[in-house]
C-alpha positions in Angstrom: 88.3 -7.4 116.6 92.0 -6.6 115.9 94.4 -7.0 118.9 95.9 -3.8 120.0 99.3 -2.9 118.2 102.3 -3.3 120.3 104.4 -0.3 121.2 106.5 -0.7 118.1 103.5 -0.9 115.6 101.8 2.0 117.3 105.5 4.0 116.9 105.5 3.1 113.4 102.3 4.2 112.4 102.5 7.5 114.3 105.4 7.8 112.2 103.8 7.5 109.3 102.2 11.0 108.1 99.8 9.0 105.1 96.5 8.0 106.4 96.2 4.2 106.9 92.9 1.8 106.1 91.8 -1.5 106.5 89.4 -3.0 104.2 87.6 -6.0 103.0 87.8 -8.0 99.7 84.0 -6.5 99.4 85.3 -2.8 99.9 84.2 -2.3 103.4 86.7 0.4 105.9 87.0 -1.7 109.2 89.6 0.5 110.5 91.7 3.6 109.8 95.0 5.6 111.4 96.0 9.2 110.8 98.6 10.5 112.6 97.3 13.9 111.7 93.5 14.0 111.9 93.2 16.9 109.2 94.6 15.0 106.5 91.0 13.1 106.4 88.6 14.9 104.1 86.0 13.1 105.6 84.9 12.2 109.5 85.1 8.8 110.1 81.8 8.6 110.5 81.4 8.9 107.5 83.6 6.0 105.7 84.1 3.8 109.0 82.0 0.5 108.3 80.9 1.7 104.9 81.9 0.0 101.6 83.9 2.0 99.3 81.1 2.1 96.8 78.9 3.9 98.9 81.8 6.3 99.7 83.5 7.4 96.1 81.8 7.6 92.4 81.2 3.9 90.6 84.3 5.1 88.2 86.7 5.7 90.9 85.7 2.6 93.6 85.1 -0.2 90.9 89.3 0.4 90.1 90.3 0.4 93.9 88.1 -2.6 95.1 89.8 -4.0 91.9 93.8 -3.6 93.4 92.4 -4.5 96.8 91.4 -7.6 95.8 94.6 -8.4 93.5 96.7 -7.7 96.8 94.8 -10.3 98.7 94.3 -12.8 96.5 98.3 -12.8 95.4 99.4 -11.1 98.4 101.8 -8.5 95.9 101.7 -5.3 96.7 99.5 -3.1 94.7 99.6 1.0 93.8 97.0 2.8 92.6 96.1 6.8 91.6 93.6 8.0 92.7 91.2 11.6 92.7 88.6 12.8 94.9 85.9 15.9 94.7 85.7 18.0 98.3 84.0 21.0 98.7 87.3 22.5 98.7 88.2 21.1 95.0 89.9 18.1 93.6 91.8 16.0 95.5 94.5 14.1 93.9 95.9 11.0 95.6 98.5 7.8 95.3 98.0 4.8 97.7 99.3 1.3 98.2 97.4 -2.0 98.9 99.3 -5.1 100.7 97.7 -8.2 101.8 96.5 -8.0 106.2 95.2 -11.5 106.0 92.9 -13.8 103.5 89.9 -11.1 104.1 91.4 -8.1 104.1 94.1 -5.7 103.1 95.6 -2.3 104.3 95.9 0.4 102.1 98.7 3.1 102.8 97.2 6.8 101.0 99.4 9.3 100.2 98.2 13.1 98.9 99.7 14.2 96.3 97.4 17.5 95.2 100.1 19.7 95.1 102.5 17.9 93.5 100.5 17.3 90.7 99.0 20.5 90.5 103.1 21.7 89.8 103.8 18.9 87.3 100.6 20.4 85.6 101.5 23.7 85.9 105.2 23.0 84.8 103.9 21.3 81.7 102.0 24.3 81.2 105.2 26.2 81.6 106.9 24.1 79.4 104.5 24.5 76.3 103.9 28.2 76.8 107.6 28.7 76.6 107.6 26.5 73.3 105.0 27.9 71.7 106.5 31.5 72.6 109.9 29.9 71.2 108.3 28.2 68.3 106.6 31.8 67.0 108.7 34.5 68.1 109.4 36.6 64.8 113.3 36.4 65.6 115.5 33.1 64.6 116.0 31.9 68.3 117.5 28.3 69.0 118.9 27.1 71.9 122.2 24.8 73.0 123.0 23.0 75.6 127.3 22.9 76.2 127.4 20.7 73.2 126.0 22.7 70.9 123.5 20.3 70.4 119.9 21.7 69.6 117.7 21.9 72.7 114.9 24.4 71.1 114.5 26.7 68.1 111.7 28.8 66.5 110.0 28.1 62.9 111.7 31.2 61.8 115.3 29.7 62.5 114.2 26.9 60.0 112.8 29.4 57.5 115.9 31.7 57.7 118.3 29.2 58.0 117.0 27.5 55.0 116.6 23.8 57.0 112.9 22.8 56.5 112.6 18.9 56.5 115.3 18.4 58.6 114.7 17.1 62.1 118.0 19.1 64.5 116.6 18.9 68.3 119.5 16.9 69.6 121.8 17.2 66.6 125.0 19.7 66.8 125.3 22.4 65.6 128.3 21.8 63.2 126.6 18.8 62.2 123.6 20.7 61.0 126.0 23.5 59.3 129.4 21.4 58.9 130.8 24.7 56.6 130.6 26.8 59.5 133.9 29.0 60.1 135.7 29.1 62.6 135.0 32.6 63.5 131.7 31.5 64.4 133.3 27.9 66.3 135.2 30.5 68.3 132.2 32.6 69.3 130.4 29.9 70.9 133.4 28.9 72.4 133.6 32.8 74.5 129.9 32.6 75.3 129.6 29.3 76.4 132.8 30.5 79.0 130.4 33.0 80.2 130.3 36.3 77.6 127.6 37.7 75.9 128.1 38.5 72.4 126.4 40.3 69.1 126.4 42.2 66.5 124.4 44.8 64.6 125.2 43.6 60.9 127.4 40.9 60.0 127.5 39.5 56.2 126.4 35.6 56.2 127.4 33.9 53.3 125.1 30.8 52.0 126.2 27.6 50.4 124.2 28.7 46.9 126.5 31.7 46.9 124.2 34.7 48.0 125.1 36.9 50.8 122.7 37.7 53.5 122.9 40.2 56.6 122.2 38.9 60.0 122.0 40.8 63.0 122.9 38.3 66.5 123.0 38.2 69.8 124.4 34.9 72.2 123.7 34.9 76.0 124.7 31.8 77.9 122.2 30.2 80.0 122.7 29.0 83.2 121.6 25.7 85.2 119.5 25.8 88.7 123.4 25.4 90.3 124.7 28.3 88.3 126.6 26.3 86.1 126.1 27.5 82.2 124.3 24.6 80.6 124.4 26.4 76.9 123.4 29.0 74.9 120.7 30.9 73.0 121.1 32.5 69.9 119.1 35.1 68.6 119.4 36.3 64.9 117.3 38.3 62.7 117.8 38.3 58.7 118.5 42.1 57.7 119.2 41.3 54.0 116.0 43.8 53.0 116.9 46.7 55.5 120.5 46.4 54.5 119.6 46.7 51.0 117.0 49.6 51.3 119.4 51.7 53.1 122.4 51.2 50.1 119.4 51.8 47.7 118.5 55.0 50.2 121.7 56.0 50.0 122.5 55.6 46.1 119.2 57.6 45.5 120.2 60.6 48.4 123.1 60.8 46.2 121.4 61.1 42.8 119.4 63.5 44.4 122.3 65.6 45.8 123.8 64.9 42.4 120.1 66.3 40.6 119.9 69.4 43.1 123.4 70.2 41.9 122.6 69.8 38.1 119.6 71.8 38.8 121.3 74.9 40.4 123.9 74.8 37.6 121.1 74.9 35.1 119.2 77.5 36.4 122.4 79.5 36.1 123.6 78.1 32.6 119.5 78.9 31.5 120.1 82.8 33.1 123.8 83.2 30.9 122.5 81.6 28.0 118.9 84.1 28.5 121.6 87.3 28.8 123.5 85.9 26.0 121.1 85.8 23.5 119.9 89.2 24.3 123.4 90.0 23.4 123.6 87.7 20.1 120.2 90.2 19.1 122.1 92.9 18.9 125.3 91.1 17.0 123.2 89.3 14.7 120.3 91.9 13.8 122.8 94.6 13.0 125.1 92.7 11.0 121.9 91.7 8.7 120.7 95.3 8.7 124.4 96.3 7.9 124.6 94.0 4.8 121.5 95.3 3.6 123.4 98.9 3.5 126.5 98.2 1.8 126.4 97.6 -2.2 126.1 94.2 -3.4 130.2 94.3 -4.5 132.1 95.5 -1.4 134.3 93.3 0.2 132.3 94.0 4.0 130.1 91.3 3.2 132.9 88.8 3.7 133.3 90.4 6.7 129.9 90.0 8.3 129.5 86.7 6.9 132.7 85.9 10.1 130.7 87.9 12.1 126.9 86.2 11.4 129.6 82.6 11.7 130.9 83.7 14.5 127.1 84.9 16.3 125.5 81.3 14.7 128.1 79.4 16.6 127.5 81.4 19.8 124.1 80.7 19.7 124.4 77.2 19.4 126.4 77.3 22.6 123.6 78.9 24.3 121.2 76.2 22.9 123.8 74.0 24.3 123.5 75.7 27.8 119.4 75.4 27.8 119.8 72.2 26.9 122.0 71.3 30.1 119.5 73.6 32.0 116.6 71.1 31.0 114.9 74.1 29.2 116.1 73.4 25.7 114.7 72.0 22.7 113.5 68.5 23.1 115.5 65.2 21.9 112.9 63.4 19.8 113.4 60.1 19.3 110.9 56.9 18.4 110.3 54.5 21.4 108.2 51.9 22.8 106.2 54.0 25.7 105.2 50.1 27.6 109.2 49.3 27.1 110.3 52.9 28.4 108.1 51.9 31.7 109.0 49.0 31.9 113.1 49.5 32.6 111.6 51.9 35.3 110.1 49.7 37.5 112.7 48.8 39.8 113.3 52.7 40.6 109.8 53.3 41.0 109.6 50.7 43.3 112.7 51.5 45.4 111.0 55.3 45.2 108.0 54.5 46.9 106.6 52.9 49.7 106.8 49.2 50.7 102.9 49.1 51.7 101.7 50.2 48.0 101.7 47.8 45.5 102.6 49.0 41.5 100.0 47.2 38.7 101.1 47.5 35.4 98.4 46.8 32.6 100.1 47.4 29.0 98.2 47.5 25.7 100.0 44.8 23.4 101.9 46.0 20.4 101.4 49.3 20.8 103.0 51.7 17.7 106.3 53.4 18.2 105.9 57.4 19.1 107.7 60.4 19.0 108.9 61.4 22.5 112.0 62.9 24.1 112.5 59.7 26.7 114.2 61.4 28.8 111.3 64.3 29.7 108.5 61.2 29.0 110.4 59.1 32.1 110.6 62.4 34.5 106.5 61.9 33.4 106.3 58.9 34.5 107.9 59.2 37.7 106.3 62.6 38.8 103.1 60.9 38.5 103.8 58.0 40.3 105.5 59.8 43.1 102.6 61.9 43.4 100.3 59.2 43.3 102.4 57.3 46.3 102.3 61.0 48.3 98.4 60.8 48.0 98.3 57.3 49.5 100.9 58.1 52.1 101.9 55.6 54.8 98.6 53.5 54.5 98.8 50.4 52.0 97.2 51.0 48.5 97.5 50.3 44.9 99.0 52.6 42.4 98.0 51.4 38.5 99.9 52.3 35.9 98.4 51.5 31.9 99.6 52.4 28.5 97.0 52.2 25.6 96.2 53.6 22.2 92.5 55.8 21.6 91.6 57.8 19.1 89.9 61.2 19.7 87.0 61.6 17.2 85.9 64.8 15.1 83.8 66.1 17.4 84.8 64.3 20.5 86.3 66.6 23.1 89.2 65.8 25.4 89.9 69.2 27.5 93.5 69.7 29.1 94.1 71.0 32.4 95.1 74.2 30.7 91.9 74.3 29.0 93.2 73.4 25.6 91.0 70.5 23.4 93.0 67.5 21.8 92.4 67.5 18.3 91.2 64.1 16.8 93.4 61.7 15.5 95.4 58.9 17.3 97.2 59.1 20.5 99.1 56.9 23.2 97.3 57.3 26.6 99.5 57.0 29.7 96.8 56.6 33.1 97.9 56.6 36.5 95.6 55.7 39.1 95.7 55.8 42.9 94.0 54.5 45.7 94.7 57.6 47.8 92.2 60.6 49.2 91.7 62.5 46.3 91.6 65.9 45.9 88.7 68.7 46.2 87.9 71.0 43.6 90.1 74.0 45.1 93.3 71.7 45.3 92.6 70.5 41.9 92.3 73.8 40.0 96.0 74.8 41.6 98.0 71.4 41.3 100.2 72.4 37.9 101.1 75.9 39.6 104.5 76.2 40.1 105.6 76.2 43.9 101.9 75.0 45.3 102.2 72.3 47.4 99.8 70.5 50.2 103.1 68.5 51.7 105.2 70.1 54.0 108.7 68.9 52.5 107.1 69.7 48.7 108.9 72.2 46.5 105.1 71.9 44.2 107.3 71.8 40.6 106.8 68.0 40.1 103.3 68.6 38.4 104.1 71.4 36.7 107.1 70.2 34.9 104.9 67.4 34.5 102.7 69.9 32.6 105.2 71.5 31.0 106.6 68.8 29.2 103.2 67.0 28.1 102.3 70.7 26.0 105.8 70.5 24.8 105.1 67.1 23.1 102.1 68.8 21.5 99.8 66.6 24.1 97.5 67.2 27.2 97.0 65.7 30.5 93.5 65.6 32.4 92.6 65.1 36.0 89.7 62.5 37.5 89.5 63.2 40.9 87.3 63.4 44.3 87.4 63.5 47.8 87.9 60.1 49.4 87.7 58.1 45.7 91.7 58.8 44.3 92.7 60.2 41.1 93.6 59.4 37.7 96.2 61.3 35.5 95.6 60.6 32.0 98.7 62.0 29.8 97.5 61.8 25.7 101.0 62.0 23.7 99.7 62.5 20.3 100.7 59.7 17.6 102.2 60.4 14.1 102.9 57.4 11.8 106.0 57.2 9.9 103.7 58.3 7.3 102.5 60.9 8.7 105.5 62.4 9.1 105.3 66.7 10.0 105.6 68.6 6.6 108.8 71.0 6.5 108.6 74.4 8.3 107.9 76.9 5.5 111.1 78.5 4.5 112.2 81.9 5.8 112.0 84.6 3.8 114.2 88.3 4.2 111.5 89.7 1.7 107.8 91.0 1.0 107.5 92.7 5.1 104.1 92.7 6.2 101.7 95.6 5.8 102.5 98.0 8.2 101.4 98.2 11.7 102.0 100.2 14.7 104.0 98.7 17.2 104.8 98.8 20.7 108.1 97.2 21.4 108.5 96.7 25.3 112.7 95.8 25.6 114.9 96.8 28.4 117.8 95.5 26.5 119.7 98.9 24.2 120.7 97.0 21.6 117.6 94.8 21.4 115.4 97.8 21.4 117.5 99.4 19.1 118.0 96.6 16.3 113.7 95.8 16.8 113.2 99.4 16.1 115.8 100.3 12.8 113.8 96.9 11.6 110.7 97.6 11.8 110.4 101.0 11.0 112.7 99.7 7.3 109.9 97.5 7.2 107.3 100.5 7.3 106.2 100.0 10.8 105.1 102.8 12.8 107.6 101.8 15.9 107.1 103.2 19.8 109.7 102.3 22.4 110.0 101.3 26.0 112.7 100.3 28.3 110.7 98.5 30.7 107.1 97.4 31.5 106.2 100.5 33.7 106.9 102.5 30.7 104.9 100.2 28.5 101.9 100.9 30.3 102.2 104.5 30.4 102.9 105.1 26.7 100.1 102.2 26.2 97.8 104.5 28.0 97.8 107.4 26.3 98.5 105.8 23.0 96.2 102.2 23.0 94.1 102.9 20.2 97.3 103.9 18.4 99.0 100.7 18.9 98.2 97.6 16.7 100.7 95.3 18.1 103.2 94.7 21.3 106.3 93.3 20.9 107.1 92.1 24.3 110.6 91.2 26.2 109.5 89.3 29.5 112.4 89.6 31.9 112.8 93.2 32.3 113.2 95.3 35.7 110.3 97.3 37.7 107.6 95.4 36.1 108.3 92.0 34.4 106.9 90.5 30.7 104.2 88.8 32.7 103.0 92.0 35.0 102.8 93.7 31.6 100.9 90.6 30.1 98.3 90.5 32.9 97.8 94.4 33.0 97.2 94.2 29.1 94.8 91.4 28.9 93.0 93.1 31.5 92.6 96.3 29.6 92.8 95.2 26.3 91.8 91.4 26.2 92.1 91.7 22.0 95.1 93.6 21.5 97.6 91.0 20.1 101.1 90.8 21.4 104.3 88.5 20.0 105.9 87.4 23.1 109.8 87.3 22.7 112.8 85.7 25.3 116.2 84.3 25.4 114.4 81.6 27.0 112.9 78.9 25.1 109.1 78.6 24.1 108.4 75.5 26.9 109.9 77.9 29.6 107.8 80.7 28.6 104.4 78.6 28.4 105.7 77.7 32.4 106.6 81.5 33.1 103.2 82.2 31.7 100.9 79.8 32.8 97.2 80.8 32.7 98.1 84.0 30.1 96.9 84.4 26.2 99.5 85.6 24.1 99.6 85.5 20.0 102.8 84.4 18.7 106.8 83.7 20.1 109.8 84.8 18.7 112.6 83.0 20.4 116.0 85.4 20.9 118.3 85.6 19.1 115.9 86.4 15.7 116.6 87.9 12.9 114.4 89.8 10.9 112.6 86.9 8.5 111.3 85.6 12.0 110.0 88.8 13.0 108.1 89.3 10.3 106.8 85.7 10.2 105.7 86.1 13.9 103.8 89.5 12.8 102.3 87.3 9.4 101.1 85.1 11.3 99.1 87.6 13.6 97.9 89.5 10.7 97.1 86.5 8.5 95.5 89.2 5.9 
């Protein structure tokens, strides 16, 4: 048995708050001190004169016998980690072996649980903030007062352009030696304490390309208070930058297009007026020359005046033509190669989300188009197609081919019209949207109908309007939850095949006569229409507007062999007079006639029969072609 300690060695070892053992070079506990009792986990019952082996798990006892043994044999002192499972959990501990005598050491153990149970969960720490670092979706990086690199994210390499190159611990001006001093300056503020940033600043690279970046530095500060650095947060704004000057340039070509269109619709109503007008100055100096003997010298005379009334109505061909109602520009073009230079509008038009597919037939023949009207096509279909999808992602397909339309074969336009055979260009455009029921379908190419709030519902119909004015048609493949596909058919003439001349106007050989309802509000109009006809042995009845036309057409229908109708006139418009007629008398004829051209009237019309067009002003060989051509016998 061990002697008693002396009073110093029992002061020391109350002293001590570690738990002290003795032990054998075999392992066995001969002895044990704790100046606090509750720091053993076990009773000493239950370790005093027991080997360590029969105390702790092989894996844990086999080591500390091991550094017992080491500390007697070369009497070094020996340290050794180790763990131990209570009820209560793991126990984590560090202890010390140093040589008692040639038998025995004493072994000095320390808990350390909690300590290691914050270096764990400071490591924890530590990679949560570097993972959260390494992945945010900003550019962060972090400096210490250096401006050396402490941390950054993977999107600072991306943006910054500096995969490959290793930078924690590297400055900052080392890494980007070209950096102004603007920027050298702004570090310098925010590592004296401010907080600094901007919204949009221009960031010019080394290849010559200007990015926009949006920042923010804050300093960070050290557990004394001091600032130890600074973190930098930027964000690459390059794509929003550019989509709002792309927004903008496009709000102004639509403020610009709004404009041009209000001017139009007021250049198309004066030029409609003035060729009312140019009726009466033309038709009666014709009718006039036909008075007046070959010889006299009036017919110089009226050849100023017919001059003077051709050049007017060129100016009001001139005036449609600004008002986007006039004749088209025909000119040959690729229709692939015509898409093609679109695509960058298109894609600044529509949404990010939707992807454009663009499938083009090779070597497709030149055709006959008015670009212009053909591109306003292509981009009313497209928007429309990007309006059906809305703000999910989809797909919009866009394909160009060449089919030709059989004898026999029937391809039926919206308006109800077949395609007759012979080659054509097809223009498709597909979407991946919700499609359309059968109601919404039958009303899409009415003017003004529209399933979106902010829609003015004219984009299809002009859509409509020019296709028919290219002498072409345009079909609908639609359902419910399956998308739709606009198929335009432009029809193809080879230079070849190129469109025999009009047939030549003729002032002679009238038709045989008929009797004729003509329906003007216009004086002169009605006036010049009725001295005309009835030279040309035409039973003639008059009326100034269309309430008046249904009240002589009344009493008199079976009278009346033909209407010659004016559509904008007051109480009851050309089209009221239209619908009333056809409804009543579905095979009377009638010869439309307007100072607006013929694609305006097939708009103002939409859904009506009519038998022939004589655009104003006309003179009388295209009256009496008009009537010809009603009465082919």
């Amino acid at each position: 048995a061990s002697p008693p300690p002396d009073p110093l060695s029992r002061a020391l070892l109350e002293a001590i708050p570690d738990l002290v053992f003795i032990l054998t070079r075999d392992g066995l506990v001969t002895g044990h001190h704790a100046s606090d009792p509750t720091r053993l986990l076990l009773p000493p019952g239950q370790f005093l004169d027991r080997r360590i082996h029969d105390i702790l798990p092989p894996e844990t006892a086999g080591p500390m016998l091991a550094a017992i043994r080491r500390a007697i044999d070369s009497g070094e002192r020996q340290a050794h980690e180790f763990t131990f499972l209570h009820t209560d959990g793991l126990h984590h501990f560090d202890s010390w072996m140093a040589r008692l005598d040639a038998t025995r050491a004493v072994m000095v153990v320390h808990e350390v649980t909690g300590r290691r149970q914050a270096e764990q969960e400071l490591r924890r720490s530590a990679e949560l903030l570097r993972l959260f670092v390494e992945h945010t979706p900003l550019a962060v990086a972090m400096f210490d007062r250096h401006m050396r690199y402490i941390a950054h994210s993977r999107r600072w390499v991306l943006d910054y352009r500096l995969s490959g190159q290793p930078i924690i611990g590297r400055s900052h001006y080392e890494v980007f030696p070209e950096i102004p001093a603007r920027w050298r300056e702004i570090h310098r503020r925010c590592l004296a304490g401010e907080v600094l940033g901007c919204s949009e600043d221009p960031f010019p690279r080394q290849d010559g390309t200007l990015d926009w970046v949006r920042w923010e530095l804050v300093p960070w500060r050290e557990g004394t208070g001091d600032i130890g650095g600074i973190i930098m947060f930027t964000d690459v704004i390059t794509a929003q930058v550019e989509e709002r000057e792309e927004a903008r340039r496009l709000e102004e070509r639509m403020q610009h297009a709004q404009k041009v269109e209000s001017l139009g619709i007021l250049a198309g109503g004066v030029a409609h007026d003035f060729n009312n007008l140019l009726v009466g100055i033309l038709g009666n100096a014709e009718l006039a020359r036909l008075e007046i003997p070959p010889a006299s010298a009036a017919h110089e005379l009226l050849d100023q005046i017919e001059k003077a009334g051709r050049r007017a109505a060129e100016l009001t061909r001139q005036m449609l033509a600004y008002s986007g109602h006039g004749k088209f520009h025909l000119e040959r073009v690729d229709l692939s190669e015509l898409i093609r230079e679109m695509v960058r509008l298109l894609e600044t038009s529509i949404s990010r989300r939707i992807h454009l597919v663009f499938n083009f037939e090779p070597e497709l023949p030149l055709i006959e188009v008015d670009a212009t009207q053909i591109r306003q096509v292509v981009m009313n279909l497209i928007l429309n197609a990007a309006e059906a999808i809305g703000d999910a992602p989809g797909t919009v397909a866009v394909r160009t081919s060449r089919v030709t339309v059989q004898p026999g074969e029937t391809v039926r336009s919206t308006l109800g019209d077949e395609l007759p055979p012979g080659p054509h260009l097809l223009l498709e455009v597909e979407d991946s949207g919700c499609g359309m029921d059968a109601a919404t379908e039958r009303r899409i190419f009415e003017p003004f109908f529209t399933t979106k709030f902010t829609g003015r519902g004219l984009g299809l119909a002009a859509v409509q309007g020019i296709v028919r004015g290219h002498r072409g048609a345009i079909t609908v493949d639609t359902g419910p939850n399956r998308g739709t596909v606009f198929r335009v058919y432009l029809p193809l003439r080879q230079a070849s095949e190129a469109a025999p001349p009009a047939e030549p106007l003729s002032p002679e050989s009238p038709p045989h006569p008929r009797r004729i309802l003509v329906v003007e509000d216009e004086e002169v109009v009605r006036a010049y229409a009725a001295h005309l006809l009835q030279r040309d042995g035409h039973t003639v009845h008059l009326a100034e507007d269309g309430e008046a036309a249904l009240g002589q057409l009344e009493s008199l229908h079976a009278s009346i062999d033909l209407i010659l109708l004016d559509l904008t006139m007051p109480r009851r418009d050309g089209r009221g007079v239209l619908a009333e007629v056809r409804a009543r008398h579905p095979t009377l004829p009638i010869i439309v006639t307007s100072g607006h051209p013929e694609d305006e009237v097939v708009r103002l019309l939409d859904g009506l029969a009519w038998d022939s067009f004589v655009p104003k002003p006309f003179v009388a060989a295209e009256l009496r072609r008009a009537i010809r051509d009603v009465f082919p016998a």
